[in-house]
Backbone as a printed PyTorch tensor [residue, N CA C, xyz], in Angstrom:
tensor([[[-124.9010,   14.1510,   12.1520],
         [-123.9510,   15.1400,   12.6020],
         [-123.0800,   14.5200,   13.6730]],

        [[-121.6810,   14.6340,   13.1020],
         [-120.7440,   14.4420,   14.3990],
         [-120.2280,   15.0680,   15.1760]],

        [[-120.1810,   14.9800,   16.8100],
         [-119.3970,   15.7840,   17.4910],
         [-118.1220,   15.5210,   18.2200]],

        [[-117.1940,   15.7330,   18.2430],
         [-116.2330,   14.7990,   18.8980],
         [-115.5450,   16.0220,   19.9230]],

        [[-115.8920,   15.5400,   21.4640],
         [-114.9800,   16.1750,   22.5250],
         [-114.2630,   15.3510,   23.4410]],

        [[-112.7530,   16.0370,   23.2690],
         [-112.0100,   15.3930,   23.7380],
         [-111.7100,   15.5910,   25.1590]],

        [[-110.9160,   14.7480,   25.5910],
         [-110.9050,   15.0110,   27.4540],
         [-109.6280,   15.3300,   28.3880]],

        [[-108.7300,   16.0060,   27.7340],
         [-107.2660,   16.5100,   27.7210],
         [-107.7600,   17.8190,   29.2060]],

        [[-107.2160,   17.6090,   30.1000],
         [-107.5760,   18.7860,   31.3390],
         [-106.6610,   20.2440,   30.3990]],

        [[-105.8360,   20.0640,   29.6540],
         [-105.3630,   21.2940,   28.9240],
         [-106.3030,   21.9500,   28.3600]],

        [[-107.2870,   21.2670,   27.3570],
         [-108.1700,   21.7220,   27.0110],
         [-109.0240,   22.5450,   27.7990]],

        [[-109.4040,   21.9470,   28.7600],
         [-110.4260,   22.5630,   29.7310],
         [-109.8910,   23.9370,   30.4310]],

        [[-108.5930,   23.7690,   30.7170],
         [-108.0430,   25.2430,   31.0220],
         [-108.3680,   26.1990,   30.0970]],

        [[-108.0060,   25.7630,   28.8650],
         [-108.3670,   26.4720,   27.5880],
         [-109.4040,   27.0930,   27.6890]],

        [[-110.2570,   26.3620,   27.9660],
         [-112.3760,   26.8210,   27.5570],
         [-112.0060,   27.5580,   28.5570]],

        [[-111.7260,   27.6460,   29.8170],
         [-112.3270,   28.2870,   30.9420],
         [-111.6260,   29.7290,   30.8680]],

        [[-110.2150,   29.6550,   30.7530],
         [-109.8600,   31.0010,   30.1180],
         [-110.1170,   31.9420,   28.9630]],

        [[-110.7630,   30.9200,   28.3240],
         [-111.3940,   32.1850,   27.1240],
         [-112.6150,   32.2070,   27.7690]],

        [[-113.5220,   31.7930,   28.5090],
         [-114.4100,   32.2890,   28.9260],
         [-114.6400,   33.3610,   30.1610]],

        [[-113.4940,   33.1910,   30.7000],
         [-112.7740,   34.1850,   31.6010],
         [-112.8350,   35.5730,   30.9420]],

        [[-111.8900,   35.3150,   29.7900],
         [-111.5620,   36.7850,   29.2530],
         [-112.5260,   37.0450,   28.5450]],

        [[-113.8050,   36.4530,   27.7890],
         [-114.8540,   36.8940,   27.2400],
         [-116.0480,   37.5680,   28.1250]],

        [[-115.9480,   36.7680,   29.8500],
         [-116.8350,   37.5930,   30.6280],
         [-116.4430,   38.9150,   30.7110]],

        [[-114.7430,   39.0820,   31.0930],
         [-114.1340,   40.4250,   30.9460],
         [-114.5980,   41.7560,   30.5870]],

        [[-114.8030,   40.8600,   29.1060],
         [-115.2140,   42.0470,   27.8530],
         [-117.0130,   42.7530,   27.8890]],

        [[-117.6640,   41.6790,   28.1830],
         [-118.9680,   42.0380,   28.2330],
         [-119.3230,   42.4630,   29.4960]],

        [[-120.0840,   44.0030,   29.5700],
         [-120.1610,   44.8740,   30.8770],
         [-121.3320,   44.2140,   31.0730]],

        [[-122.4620,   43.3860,   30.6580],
         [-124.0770,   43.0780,   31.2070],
         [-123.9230,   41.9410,   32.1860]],

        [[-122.2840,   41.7710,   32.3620],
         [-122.4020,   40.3490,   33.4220],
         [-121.5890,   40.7290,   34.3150]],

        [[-121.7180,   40.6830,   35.6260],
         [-120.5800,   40.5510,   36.4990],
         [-120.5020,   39.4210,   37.2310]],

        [[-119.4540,   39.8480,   38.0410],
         [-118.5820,   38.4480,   39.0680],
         [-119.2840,   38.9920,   40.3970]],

        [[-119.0210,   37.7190,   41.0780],
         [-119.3700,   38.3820,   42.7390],
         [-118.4850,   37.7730,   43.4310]],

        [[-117.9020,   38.3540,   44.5830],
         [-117.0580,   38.1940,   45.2160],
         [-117.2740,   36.7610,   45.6000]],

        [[-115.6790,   35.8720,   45.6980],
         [-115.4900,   34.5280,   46.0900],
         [-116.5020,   34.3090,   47.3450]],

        [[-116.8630,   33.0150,   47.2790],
         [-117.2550,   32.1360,   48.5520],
         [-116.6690,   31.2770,   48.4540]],

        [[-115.5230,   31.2860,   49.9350],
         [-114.5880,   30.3580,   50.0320],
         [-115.0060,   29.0690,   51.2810]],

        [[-115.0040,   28.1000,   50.8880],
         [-114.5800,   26.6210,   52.0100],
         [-113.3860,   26.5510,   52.0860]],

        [[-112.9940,   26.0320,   52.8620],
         [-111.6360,   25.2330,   53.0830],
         [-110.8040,   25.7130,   51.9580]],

        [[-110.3910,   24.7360,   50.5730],
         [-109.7230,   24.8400,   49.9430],
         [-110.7360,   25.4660,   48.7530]],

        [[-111.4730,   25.7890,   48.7710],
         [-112.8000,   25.8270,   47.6830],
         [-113.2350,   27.2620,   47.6850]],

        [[-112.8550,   27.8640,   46.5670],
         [-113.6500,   29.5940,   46.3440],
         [-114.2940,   29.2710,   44.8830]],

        [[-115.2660,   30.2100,   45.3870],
         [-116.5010,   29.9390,   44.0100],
         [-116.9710,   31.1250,   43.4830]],

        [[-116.9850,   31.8720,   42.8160],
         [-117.2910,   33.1740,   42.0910],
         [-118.6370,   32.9620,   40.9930]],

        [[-119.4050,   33.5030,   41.5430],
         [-121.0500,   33.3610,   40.8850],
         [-120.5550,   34.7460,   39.4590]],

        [[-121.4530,   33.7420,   38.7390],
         [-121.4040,   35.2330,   37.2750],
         [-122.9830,   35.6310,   37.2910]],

        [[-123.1350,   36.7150,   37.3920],
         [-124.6080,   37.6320,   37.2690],
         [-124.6080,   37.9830,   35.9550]],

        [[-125.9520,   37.5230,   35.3640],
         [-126.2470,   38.4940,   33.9200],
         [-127.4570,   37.9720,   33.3970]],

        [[-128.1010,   38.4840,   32.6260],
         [-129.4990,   38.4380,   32.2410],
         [-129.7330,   36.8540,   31.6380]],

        [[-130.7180,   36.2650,   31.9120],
         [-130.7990,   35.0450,   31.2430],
         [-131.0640,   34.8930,   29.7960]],

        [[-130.3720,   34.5070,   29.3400],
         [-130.3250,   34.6640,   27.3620],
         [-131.3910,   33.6630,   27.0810]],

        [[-131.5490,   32.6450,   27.5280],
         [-132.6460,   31.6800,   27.0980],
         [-134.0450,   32.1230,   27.4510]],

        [[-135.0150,   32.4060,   26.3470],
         [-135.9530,   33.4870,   26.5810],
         [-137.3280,   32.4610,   26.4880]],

        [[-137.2320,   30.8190,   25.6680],
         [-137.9720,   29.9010,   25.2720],
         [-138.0020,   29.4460,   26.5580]],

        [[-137.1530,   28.2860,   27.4110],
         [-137.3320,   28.2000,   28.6840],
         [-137.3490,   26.8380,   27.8590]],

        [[-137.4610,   25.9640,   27.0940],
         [-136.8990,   24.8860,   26.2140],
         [-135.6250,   23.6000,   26.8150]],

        [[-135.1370,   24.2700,   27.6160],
         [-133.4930,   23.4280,   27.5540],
         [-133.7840,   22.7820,   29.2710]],

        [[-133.0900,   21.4720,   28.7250],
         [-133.0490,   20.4310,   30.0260],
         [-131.8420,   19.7860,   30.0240]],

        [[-131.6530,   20.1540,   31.3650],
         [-129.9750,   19.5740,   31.9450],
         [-130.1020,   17.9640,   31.6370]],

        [[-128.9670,   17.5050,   31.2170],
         [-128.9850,   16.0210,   31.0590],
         [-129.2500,   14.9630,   31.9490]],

        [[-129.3360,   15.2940,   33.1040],
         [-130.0500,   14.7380,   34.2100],
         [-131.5520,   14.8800,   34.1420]],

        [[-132.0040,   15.6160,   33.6550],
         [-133.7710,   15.9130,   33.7360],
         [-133.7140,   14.9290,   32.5920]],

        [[-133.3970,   15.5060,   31.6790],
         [-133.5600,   14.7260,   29.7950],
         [-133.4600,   13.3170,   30.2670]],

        [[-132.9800,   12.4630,   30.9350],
         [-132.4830,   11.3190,   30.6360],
         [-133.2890,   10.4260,   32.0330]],

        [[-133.7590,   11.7900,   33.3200],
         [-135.0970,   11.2800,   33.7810],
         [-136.4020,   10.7840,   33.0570]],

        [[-136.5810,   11.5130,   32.1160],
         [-137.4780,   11.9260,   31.3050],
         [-137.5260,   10.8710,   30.2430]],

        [[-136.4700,   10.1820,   30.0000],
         [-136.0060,    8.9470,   28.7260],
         [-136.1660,    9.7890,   27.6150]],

        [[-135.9990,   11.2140,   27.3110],
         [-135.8860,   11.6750,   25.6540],
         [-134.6000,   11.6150,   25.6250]],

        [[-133.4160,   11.0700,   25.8560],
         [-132.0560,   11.3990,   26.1430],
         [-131.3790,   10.2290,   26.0680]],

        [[-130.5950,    9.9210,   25.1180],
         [-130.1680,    8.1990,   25.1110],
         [-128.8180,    8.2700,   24.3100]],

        [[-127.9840,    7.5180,   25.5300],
         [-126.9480,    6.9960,   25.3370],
         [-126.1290,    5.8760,   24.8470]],

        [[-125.6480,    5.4490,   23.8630],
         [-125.2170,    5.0080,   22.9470],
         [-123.9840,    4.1690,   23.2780]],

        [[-123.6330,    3.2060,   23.5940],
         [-122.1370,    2.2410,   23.4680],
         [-121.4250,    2.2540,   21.6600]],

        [[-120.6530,    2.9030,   21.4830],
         [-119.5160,    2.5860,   20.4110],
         [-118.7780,    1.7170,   20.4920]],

        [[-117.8310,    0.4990,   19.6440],
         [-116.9940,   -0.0630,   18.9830],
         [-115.5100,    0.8680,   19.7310]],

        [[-115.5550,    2.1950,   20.3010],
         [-114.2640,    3.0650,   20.3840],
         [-114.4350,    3.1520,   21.9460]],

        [[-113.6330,    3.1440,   23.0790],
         [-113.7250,    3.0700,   24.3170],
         [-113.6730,    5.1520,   24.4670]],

        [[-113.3460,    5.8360,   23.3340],
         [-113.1240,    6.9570,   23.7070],
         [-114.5800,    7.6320,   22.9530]],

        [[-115.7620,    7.3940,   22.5740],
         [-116.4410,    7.7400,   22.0360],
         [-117.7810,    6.8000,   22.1420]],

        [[-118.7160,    7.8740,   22.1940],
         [-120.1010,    7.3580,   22.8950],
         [-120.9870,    7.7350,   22.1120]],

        [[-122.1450,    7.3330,   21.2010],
         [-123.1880,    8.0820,   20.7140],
         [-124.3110,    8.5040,   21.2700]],

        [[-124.8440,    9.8370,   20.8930],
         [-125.8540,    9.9440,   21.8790],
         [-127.3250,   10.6670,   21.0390]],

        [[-128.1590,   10.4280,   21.5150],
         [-129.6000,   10.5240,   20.5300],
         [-130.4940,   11.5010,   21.6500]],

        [[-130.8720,   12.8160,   21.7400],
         [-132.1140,   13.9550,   21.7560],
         [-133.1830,   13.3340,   21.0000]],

        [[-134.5090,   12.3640,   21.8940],
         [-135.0260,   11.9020,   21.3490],
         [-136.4820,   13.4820,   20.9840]],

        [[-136.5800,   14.0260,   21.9250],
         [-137.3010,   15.1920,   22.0650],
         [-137.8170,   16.0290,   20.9410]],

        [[-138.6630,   16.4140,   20.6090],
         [-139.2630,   17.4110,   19.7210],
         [-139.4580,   19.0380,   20.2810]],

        [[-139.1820,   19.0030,   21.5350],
         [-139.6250,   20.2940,   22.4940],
         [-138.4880,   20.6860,   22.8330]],

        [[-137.3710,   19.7500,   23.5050],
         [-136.4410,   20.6220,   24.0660],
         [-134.9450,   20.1880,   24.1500]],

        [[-134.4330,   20.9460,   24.2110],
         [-132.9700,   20.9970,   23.8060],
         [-131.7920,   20.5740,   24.9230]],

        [[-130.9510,   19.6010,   24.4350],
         [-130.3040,   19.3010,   26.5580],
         [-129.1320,   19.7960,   26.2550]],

        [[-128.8060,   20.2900,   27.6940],
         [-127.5950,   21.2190,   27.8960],
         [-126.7430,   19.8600,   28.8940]],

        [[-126.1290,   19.5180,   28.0410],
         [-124.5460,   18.8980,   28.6990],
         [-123.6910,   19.8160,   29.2560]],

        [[-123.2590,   20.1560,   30.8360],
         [-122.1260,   20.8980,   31.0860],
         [-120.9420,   19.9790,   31.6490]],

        [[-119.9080,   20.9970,   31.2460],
         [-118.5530,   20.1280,   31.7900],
         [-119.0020,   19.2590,   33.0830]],

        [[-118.0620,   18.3810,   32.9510],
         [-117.9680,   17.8110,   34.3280],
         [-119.3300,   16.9230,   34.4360]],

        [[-120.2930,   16.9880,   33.2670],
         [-121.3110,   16.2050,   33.9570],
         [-120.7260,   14.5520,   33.0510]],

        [[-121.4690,   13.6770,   34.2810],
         [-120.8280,   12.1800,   34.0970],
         [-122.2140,   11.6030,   33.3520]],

        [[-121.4880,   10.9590,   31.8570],
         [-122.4670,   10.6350,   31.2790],
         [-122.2370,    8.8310,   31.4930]],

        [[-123.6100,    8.4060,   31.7740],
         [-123.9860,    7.1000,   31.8810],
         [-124.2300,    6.6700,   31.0540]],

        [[-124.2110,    5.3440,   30.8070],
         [-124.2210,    4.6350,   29.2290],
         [-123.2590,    3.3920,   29.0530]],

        [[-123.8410,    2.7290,   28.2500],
         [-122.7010,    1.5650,   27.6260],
         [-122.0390,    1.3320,   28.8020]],

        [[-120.5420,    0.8120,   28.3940],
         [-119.9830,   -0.6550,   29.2100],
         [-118.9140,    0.4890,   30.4760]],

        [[-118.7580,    1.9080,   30.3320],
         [-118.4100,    2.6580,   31.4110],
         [-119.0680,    4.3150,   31.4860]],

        [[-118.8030,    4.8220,   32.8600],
         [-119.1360,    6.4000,   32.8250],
         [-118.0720,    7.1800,   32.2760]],

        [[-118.4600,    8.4090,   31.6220],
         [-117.6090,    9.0850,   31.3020],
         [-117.7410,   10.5950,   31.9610]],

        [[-116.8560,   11.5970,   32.0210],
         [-116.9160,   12.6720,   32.3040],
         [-116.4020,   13.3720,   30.7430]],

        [[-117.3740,   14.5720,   30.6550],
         [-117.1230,   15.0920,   29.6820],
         [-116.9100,   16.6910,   30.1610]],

        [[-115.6920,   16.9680,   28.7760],
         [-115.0370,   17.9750,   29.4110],
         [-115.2310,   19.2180,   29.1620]],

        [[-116.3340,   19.2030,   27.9000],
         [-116.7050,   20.3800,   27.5030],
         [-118.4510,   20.7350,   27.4980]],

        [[-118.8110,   21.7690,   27.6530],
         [-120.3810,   22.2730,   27.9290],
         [-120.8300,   22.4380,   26.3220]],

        [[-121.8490,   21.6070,   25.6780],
         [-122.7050,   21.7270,   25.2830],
         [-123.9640,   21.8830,   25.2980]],

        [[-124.8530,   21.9990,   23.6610],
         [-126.2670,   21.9110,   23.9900],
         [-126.3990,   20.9710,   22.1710]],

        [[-127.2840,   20.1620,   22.6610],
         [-127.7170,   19.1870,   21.8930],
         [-129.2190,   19.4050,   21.1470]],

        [[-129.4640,   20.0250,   19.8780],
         [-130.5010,   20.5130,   19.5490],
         [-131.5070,   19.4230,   19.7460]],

        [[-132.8540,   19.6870,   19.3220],
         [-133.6130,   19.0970,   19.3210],
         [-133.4720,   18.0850,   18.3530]],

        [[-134.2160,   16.7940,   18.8280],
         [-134.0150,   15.3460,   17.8180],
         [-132.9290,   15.2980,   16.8930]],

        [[-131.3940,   15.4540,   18.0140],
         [-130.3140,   15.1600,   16.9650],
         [-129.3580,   14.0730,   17.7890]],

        [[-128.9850,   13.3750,   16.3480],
         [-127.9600,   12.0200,   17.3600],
         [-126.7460,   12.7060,   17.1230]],

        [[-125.8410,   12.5470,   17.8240],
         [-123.6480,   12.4930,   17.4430],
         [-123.6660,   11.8290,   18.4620]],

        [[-122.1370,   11.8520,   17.7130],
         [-120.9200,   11.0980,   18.4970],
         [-120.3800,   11.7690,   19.5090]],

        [[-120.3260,   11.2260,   20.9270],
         [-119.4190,   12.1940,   21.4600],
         [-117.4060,   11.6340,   21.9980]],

        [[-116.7200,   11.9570,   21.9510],
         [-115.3970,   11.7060,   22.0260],
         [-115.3530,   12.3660,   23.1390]]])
């Protein structure tokens, strides 16, 4: 299975506004008022935790752990990556910097990587 995400900051406006207007719609979650620093306001989302298995590991745990392996490609824009795991599932979120091969990358979109599956990531 291939996955290919690309790293265009347009894009990312994209995701974040439809996820904007999808929190909107659903009344079981709310916002809480900004916490602002300096230039920095942060708005927490409240809502029931959907993950009910308790299964999923941030790519930092996974890759403590060595079930989590990163891949060098032939393409400077694309990285393969292997869920070596039988138990649990890793959650890639935006912004996290994936290590690997001949540079780091930041990736721009939030996934989850099922159990014992390789792709590509772009």
């Amino acid at each position: 299975m291939k996955l290919r995400i690309g790293t265009s900051a347009a894009a990312l406006f994209m995701l974040t506004a439809l996820a904007v207007g999808a929190l909107a719609q659903k009344p079981e979650y709310r916002i809480s008022k900004g916490y602002t620093h300096k230039n920095l306001t942060i708005f927490l989302i409240h809502g029931k935790d959907q993950n009910k298995k308790g299964n999923i590991l941030t790519l930092q745990e996974a890759m403590e752990r060595k079930i989590f392996v990163v891949y060098e490609t032939s393409n400077v824009n694309e990285l393969e990556v292997e869920n070596l795991s039988k138990e649990f599932e890793v959650f890639i979120q935006s912004g996290d910097i994936v290590k690997g091969g001949k540079q780091d990358r930041v990736l721009i979109e939030t996934l989850t990587t099922p159990k014992e599956l390789s792709c590509s990531e772009n």
